[in-house]
C-alpha positions in Angstrom: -8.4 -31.6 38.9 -6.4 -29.1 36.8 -7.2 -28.6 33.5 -4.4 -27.4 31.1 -5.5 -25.7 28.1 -5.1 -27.7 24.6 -1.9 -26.5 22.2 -3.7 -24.8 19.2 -3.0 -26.0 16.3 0.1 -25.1 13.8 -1.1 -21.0 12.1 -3.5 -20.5 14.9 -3.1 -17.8 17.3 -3.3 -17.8 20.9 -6.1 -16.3 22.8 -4.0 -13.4 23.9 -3.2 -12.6 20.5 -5.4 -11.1 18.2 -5.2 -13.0 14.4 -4.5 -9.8 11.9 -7.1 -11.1 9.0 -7.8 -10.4 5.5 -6.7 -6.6 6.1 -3.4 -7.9 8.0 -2.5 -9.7 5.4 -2.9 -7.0 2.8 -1.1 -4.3 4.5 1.5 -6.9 5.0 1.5 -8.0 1.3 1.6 -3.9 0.5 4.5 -3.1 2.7 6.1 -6.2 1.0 5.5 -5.1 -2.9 6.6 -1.5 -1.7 9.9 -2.4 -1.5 10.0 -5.7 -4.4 8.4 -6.9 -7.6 5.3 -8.5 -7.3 7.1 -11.8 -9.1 9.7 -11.6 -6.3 6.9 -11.7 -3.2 5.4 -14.9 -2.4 2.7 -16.1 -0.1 5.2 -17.0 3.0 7.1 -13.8 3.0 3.2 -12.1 3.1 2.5 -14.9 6.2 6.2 -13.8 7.2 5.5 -10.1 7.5 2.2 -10.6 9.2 3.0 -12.9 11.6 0.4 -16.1 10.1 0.5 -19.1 9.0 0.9 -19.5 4.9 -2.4 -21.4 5.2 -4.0 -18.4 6.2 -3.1 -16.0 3.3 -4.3 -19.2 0.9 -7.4 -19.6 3.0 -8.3 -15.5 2.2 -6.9 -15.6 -1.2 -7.3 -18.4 -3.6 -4.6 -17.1 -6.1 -1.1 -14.7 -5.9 -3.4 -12.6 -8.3 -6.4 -12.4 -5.8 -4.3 -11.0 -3.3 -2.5 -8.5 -5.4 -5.9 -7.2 -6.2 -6.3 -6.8 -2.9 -3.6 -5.0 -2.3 -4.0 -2.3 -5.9 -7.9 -1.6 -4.4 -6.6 -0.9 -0.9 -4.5 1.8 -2.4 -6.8 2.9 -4.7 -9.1 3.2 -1.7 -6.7 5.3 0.2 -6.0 7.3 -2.8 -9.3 7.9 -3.4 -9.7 9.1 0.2 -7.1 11.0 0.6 -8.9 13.8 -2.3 -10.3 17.1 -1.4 -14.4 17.2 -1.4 -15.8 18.4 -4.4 -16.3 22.0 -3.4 -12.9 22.6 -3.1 -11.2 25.2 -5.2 -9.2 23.9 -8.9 -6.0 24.7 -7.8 -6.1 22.9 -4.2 -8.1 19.9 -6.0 -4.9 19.8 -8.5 -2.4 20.0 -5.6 -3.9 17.2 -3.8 -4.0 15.5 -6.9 0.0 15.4 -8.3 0.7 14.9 -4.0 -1.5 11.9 -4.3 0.1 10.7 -7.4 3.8 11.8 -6.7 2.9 9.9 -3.3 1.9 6.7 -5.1 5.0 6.7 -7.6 7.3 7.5 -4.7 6.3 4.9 -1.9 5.6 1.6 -4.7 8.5 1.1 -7.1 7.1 -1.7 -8.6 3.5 -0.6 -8.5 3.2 -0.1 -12.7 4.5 -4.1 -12.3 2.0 -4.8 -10.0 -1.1 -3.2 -12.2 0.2 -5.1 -14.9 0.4 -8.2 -13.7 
């Protein structure tokens, strides 16, 4: 007798594909508020962009604002990590400074939005 593997349910990947998560969904929900005003991005063009289920992003995030902190400490984080150690000389730690922040301005037009909403 054959056995012939159940449909998963609706949002649920297959085994051959690998779900993309909490961090998925926030680099999806970045790329997304990159480009548009965080009033203008909702929770199915995130599940859109990462390839889930809408359920998914709610079951991570409780609230549009949840996520979007998410998504303001994942840059922070990479902003953060992207500065020279502290032995480093003034003028290199200001250089990597104003490149980290002409970086940020440049690749999130709405990003001042974002922080304030």
């Amino acid at each position: 007798m054959v056995r012939t593997a159940k449909p998963r349910k609706r949002g649920r990947p297959s085994a051959s594909q690998k779900a993309p998560g909490r961090d998925g969904i926030v680099a999806a929900a970045r790329r997304l508020l990159e480009k548009s005003p965080p009033h203008r991005v909702t929770n199915q063009m995130i599940a859109r962009e990462a390839g889930v289920d809408p359920a998914l992003v709610r079951y991570y995030f409780a609230s549009r604002a949840e996520l979007q902190i998410a998504v303001v400490e994942h840059i922070v984080s990479t902003w953060v990590a992207a500065h020279p150690p502290p032995d480093a000389t003034p003028d290199e730690q200001l250089a990597t400074a104003i490149g980290g922040m002409v970086d940020f301005a440049r690749g999130a037009r709405s990003m001042q939005r974002l922080m304030i909403e």
